[in-house]
C-alpha positions as CSV (number, residue, x, y, z in Angstrom):
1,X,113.1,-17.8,101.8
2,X,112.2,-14.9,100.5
3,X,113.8,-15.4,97.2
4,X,111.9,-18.6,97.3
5,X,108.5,-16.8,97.3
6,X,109.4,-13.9,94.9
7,X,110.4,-16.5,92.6
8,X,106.4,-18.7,93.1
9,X,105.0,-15.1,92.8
10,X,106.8,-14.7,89.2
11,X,105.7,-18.4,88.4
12,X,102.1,-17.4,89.5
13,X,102.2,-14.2,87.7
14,X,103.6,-16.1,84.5
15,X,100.9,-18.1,84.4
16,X,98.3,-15.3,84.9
17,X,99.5,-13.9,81.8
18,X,99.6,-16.5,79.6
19,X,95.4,-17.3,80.9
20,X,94.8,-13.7,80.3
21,X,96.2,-14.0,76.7
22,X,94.5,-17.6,76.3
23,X,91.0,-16.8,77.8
24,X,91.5,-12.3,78.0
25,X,89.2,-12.3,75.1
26,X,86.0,-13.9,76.7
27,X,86.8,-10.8,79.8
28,X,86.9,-8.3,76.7
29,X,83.3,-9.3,76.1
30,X,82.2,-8.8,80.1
31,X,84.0,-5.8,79.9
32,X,85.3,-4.5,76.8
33,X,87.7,-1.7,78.6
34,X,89.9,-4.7,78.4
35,X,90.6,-4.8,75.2
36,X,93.4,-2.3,75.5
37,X,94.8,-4.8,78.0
38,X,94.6,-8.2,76.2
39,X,95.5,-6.6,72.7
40,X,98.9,-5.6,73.1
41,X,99.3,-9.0,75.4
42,X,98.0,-11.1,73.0
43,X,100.4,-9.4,70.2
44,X,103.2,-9.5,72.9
45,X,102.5,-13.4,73.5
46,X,102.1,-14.1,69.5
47,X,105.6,-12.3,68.9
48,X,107.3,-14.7,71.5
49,X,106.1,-17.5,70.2
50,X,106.2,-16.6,66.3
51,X,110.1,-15.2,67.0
52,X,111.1,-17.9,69.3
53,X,111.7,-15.5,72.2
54,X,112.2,-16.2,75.6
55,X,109.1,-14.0,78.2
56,X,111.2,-11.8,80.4
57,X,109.6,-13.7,83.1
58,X,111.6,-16.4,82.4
59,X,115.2,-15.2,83.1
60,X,113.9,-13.5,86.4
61,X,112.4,-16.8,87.8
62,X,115.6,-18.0,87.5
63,X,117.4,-15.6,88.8
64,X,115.2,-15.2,91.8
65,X,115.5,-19.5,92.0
66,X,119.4,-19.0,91.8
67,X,119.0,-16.1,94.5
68,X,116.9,-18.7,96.8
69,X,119.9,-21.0,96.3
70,X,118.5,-23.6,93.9
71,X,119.3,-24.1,90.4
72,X,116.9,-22.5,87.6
73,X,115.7,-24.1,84.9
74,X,116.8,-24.5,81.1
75,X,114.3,-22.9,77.9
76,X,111.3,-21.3,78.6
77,X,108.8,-21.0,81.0
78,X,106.3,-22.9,78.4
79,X,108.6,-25.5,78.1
80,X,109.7,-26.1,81.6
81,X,106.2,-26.5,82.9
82,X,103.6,-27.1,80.2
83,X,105.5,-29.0,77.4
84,X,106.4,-31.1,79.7
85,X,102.6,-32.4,79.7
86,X,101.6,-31.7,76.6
87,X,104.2,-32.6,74.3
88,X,106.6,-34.7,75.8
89,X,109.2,-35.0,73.1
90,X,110.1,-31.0,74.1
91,X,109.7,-27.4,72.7
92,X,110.3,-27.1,68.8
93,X,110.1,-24.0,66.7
94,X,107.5,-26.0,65.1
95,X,105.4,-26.5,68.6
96,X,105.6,-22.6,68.8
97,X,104.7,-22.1,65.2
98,X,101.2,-23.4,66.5
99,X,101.0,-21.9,70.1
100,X,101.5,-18.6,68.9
101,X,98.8,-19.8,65.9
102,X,96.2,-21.2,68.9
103,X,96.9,-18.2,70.9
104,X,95.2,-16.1,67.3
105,X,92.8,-18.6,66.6
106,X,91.6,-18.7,70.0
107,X,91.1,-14.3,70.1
108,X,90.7,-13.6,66.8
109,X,87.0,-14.8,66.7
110,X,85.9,-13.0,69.7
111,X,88.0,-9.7,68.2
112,X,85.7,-10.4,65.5
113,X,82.6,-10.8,66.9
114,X,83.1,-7.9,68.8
115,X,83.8,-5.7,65.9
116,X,80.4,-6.7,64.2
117,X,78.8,-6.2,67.5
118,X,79.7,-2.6,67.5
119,X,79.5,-1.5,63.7
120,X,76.3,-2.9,64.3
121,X,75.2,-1.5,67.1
122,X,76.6,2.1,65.8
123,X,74.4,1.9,62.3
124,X,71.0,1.0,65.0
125,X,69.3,4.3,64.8
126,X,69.6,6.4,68.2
C-alpha cells in the first residue's frame, strides 16, 4: 500500500510540474521571485521534449507501481496519461517537436512582457 501511494504522490507531483511549466509564467507575474523557479523548469521541460527524453519522474513511478506489485507503464509520463486524450494515434517525435514548441510559445510572451515591464520601469525617473 504504501508503494501504491508513493507511486499517486509521483503521478501528482508529475503533474504539478508540468502545470507549473505550462501556466509558471502567469505566477512569475504575481510574484516574480518565481522566475528563478519556472526558468530552469521551463528549459528543463523544453530539453525533454526537444531531445526526446524520458522526466525522471517517469522511471520512478514505475518503479514505485512495480514495488506496489502492479505493472508500470510503457513511454513517458505525457504519453501514458495525456496523449492518450489528446492525440490518440500516440507520442511522435513530431508531437514533441510541438509540446516542447507550446511549452515556449506559451512563456516566452509573458518572459517578454516582463522584461519591457522592468527596463521600463528602471528608465521612470526615481
Amino acid at each position: 500500500m504504501g508503494y501504491r501511494i508513493a507511486a499517486e504522490a509521483v503521478l501528482i507531483l508529475h503533474l504539478a510540474f508540468i502545470l507549473f511549466v505550462v501556466l509558471g509564467g502567469l505566477a512569475v507575474l504575481r510574484w516574480p521571485r518565481l522566475v528563478w523557479l519556472h526558468l530552469p523548469t521551463v528549459a528543463w521541460a523544453a530539453a525533454l521534449e526537444f531531445k526526446g527524453w524520458i522526466c525522471p519522474l517517469t522511471p520512478l513511478e514505475n518503479a514505485l507501481l512495480r514495488a506496489a506489485g502492479e505493472s508500470g507503464y510503457a513511454g513517458g509520463f505525457i504519453e501514458h496519461y495525456l496523449i492518450a486524450l489528446i492525440y490518440p494515434a500516440g507520442l511522435t517525435p513530431t508531437i514533441q517537436l510541438w509540446l516542447g514548441i507550446g511549452v515556449l510559445a506559451i512563456n516566452l510572451p509573458i518572459y517578454g512582457y516582463l522584461l519591457v515591464r522592468r527596463f521600463s520601469d528602471a528608465r521612470k525617473p526615481g
